[in-house]
N, C-alpha and C positions, 0 to 999 in steps of 0.2 A: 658795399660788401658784395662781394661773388664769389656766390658759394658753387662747388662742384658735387652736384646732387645724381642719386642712380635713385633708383625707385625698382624695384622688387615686387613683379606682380605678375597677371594672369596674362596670356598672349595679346594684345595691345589692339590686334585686327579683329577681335573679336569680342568688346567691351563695348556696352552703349554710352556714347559719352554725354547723352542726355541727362543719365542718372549718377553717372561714376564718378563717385568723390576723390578718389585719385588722378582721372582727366581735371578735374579744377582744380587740385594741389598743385599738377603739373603747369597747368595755363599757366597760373598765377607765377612760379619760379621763373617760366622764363622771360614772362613782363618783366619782372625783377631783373634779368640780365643771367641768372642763374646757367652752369651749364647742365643739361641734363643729359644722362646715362638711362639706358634701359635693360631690364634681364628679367630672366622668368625664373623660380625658384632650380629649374633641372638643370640651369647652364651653373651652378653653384659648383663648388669644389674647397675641398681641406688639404693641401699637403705640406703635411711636417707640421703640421699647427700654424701655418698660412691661409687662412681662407681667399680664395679666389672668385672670381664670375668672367665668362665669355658676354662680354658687354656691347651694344649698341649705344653710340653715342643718338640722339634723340629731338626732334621738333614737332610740335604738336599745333594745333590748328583746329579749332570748334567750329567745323565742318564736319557733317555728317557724310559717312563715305569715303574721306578724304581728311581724315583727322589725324594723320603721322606721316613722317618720314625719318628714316632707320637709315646712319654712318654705316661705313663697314664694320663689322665686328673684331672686338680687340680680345686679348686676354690682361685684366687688370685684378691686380690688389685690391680689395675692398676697402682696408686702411687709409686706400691714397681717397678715399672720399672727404666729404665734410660734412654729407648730410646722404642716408638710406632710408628710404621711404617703403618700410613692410607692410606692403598694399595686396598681396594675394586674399582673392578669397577664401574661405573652408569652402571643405570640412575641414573642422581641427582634430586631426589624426596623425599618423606618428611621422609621416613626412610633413606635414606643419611641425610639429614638434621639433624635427632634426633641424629645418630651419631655423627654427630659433634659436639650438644650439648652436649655429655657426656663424651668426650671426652676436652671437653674444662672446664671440674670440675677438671682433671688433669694434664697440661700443665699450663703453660711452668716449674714447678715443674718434671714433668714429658715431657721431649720431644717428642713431638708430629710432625714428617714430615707428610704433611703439618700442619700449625698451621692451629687448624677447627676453629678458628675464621673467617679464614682470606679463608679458602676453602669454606664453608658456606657462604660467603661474598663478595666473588672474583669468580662465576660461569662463565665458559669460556668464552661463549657468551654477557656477559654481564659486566665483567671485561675490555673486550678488546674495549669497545666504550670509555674509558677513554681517549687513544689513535685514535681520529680520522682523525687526521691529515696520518697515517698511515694505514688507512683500507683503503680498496675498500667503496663506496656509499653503509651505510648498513642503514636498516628501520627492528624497531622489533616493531612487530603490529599485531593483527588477522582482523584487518579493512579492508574488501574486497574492499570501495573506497581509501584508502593509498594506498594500494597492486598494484591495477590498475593504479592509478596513477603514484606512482615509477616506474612501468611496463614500460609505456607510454614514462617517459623520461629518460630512462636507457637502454631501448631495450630487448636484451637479461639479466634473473635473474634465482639465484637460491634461491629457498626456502628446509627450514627445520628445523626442531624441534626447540625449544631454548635450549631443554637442552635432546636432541640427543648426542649420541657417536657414533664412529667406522664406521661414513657413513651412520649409517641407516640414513632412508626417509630422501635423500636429492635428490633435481628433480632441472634440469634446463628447463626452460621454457621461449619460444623462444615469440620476441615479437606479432605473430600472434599464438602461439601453440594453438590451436582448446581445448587443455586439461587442459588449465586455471580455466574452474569452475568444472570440476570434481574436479582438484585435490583440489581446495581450498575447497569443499566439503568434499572432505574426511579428510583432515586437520582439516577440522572444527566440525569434527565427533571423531577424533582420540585425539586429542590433546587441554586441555583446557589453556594450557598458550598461551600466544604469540609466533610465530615465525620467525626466523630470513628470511631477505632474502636480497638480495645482488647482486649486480651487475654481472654478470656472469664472470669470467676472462678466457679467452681465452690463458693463458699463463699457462693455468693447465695443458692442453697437454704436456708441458715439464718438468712439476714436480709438485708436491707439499711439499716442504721444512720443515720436523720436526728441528727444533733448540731448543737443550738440555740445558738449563739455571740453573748452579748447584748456589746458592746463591747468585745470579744477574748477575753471569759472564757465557760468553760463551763456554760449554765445549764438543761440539760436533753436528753435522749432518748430515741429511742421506734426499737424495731426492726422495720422492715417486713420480713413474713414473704410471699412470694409466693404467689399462690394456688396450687393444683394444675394443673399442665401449663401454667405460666406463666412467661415468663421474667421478668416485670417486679413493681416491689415497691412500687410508686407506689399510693398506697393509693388513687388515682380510678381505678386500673385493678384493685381487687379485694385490693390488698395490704392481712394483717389487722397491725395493731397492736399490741406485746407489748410491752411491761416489760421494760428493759435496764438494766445498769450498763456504764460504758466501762472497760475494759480498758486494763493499761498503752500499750499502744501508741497506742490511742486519746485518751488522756489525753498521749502528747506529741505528737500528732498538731493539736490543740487546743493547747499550749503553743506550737508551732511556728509558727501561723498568728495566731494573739492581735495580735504587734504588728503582724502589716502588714496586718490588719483596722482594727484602731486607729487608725495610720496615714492610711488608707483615710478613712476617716469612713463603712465600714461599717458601725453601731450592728447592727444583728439580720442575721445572716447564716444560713445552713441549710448544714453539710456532709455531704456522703454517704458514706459508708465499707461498703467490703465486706470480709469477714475481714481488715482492718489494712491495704488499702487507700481509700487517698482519691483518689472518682470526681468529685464536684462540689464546688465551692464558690458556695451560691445566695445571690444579693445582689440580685435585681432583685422578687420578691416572695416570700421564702422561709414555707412556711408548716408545722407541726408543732404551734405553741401548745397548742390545743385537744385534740389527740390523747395530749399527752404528758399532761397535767391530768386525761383523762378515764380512762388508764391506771393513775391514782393518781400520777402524779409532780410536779414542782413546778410552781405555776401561776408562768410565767414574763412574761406582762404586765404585772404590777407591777414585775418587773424593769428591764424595758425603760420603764416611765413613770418609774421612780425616777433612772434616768440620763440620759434627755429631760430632766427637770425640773432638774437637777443641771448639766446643758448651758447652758439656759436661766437660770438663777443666775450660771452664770460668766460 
């Protein structure tokens, strides 16, 4: 089977492909024979209820420095695809959002990882309170008396964005921290939705757990360990990488969530876990591939083509 694949994502010369799970998606299709397309969400276009993209046809190469080369630029139908791979990063903001609207005038006709219905509809922060039996005590609010009060009988909390990535502005604040209403000032300056905040877990010091979910099942993870005098585990802010197995709670943690991924037409999803808490559930460009493969664990890209393809079939 050869599929004619584009991928929908951030400008290409400026991604490390050390880390970026969409550079392994990519490798992998074209070992496969796959033909690849490239665009970035601004070359997008709708007219008359057409959606378009100014497309580069695309070869990639796990060479640092020297990791692409870019066909002349077409103008092509997104329909005439067989498989779009919605790989931009956030923020998820209303140009993410319009993305996904236009993107969803072409799926499931056209395969869309993730389905933008269901990525538009399923935002990390806010997908994951479905499951509350399995978070930490979480409150999304800008109510500076909720705040205080969840404060109050929680103790130690962290606050941040609701629809933050990669660690930014996330603070833990201690239940006497003096820096309470600054910071909730500046939140309240910087940020006009809600934000999350949560119980602090003290178990983050020994990791914070990416679990790689290829179509509701479990197919790899890697535990981010924080650096020293950090509170964050996000490996773009310093977090190092180690060799994990998931542990029974983690394994029904992943049992639990499987079918309403499924469901979803979330295909490759990223969940977070801190000591047998579950903080995220990432669906809009989750990435670990590379880091779990370079730890020694399973290369999970062929994974994920085996069940596109398999999609693609049916």
């Amino acid at each position: 089977m050869t599929l004619n694949v584009a991928v929908q994502m951030d400008p290409i010369d400026r991604i490390n492909i050390a880390g970026d799970s969409a550079f392994a998606l990519l490798l992998e299709a074209q070992a496969r024979g796959h033909n690849l397309s490239y665009y970035t969400p601004d070359w997008l276009a709708m007219r008359d209820g057409e959606v378009f993209a100014n497309v580069h046809p695309l070869e990639v190469r796990d060479v640092k420095g020297d990791h692409f080369t870019l066909g002349e630029r077409r103008r092509v139908r997104l329909d005439s695809f067989d498989v779009i791979l919605m790989r931009q990063d956030p923020p998820f903001d209303l140009n993410y959002i319009t993305a996904t609207h236009l993107l969803e005038r072409v799926h499931p006709r056209t395969l869309v990882v993730n389905d933008p219905f269901h990525v538009r509809n399923a935002p990390e922060k806010i997908f994951v309170t479905e499951f509350p039996d399995l978070m930490p005590p979480t409150l999304i609010t800008r109510d500076l008396a909720e705040i205080k009060a969840f404060r109050d009988e929680q103790g130690d909390i962290v606050v941040k964005p609701l629809y933050g990535h990669g660690g930014a502005s996330v603070f833990r604040l201690t239940r006497d921290d003096l820096n309470f209403g600054s910071l909730y000032d500046l939140f309240a300056t910087t940020f006009r939705e809600p934000w999350v905040v949560q119980r602090f877990l003290p178990e983050v010091s020994a990791g914070d757990k990416r679990i790689i979910l290829i179509d509701g099942e479990f197919a790899g993870a890697v535990n981010r360990v924080p650096s020293e005098g950090d509170l964050r585990s996000n490996m773009v802010r310093g977090g190092a990488a180690k060799e994990t197995d998931l542990t029974p709670r983690e394994r029904e943690i992943c049992a639990r969530l499987g079918p309403s991924l499924r469901e979803k037409g979330l295909l490759f999803t990223g969940i977070d876990v801190i000591g047998g808490n579950l903080t995220e559930i990432n669906v809009t460009a989750p990435t670990g591939i590379r880091a779990i493969r370079r730890i020694g664990g399973p290369d999970i890209a062929p994974v994920v083509w085996d069940v596109i393809e398999a999609k693609r079939r049916g």
